[in-house]
C-alpha positions in Angstrom: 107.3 106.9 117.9 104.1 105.1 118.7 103.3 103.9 122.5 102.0 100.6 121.7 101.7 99.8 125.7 98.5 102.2 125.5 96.7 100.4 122.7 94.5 97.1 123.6 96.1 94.8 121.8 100.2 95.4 120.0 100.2 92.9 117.6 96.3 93.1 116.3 97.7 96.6 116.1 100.9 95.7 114.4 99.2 92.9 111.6 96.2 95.6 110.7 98.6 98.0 110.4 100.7 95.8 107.9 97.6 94.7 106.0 96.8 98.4 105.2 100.1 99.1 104.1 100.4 96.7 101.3 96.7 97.8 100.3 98.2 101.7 100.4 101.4 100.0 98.5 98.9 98.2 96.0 97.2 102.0 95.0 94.6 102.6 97.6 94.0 105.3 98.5 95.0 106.9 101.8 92.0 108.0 104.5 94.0 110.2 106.6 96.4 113.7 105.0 99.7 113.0 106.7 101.6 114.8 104.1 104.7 113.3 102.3 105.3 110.3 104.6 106.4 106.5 103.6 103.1 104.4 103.0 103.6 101.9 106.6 103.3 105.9 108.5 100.1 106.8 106.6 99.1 102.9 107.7 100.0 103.6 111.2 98.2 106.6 111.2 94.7 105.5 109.8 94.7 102.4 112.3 95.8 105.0 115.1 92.4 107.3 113.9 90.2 104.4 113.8 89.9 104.8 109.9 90.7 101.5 109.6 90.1 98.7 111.3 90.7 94.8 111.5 87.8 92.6 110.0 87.1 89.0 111.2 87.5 86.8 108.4 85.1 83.5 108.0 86.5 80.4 109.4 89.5 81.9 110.9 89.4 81.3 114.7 91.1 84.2 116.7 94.1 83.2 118.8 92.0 84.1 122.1 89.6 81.2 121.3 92.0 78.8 121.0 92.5 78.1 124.7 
């Protein structure tokens, strides 16, 4: 299991996560060797490493800069 109460920011965590799991359902392919695990595992596991990461996408505002 994964200790989300270590990591900066759970859902960030959580969403990027998700993303790279559709992209690893879609055919990508995976950046980290984590053996014969389910796709949304290999996700949690590259976000985890730092091999992937969330982008910033053009004219969405984050949720912190909406206060």
């Amino acid at each position: 299991m994964i200790d989300r109460s270590k990591l900066p920011n759970s859902f960030a965590f959580v969403v990027t996560a998700g993303a790279r799991a559709r992209q690893l359902l879609a055919g990508s392919t995976p950046r980290v060797t984590v053996g014969q695990h389910k796709k949304i595992t290999v996700a949690l596991q590259e976000v985890l490493t730092h091999e992937v990461e969330a982008v910033e996408r053009p004219g969405v505002v984050p949720a912190s800069a909406e206060e």
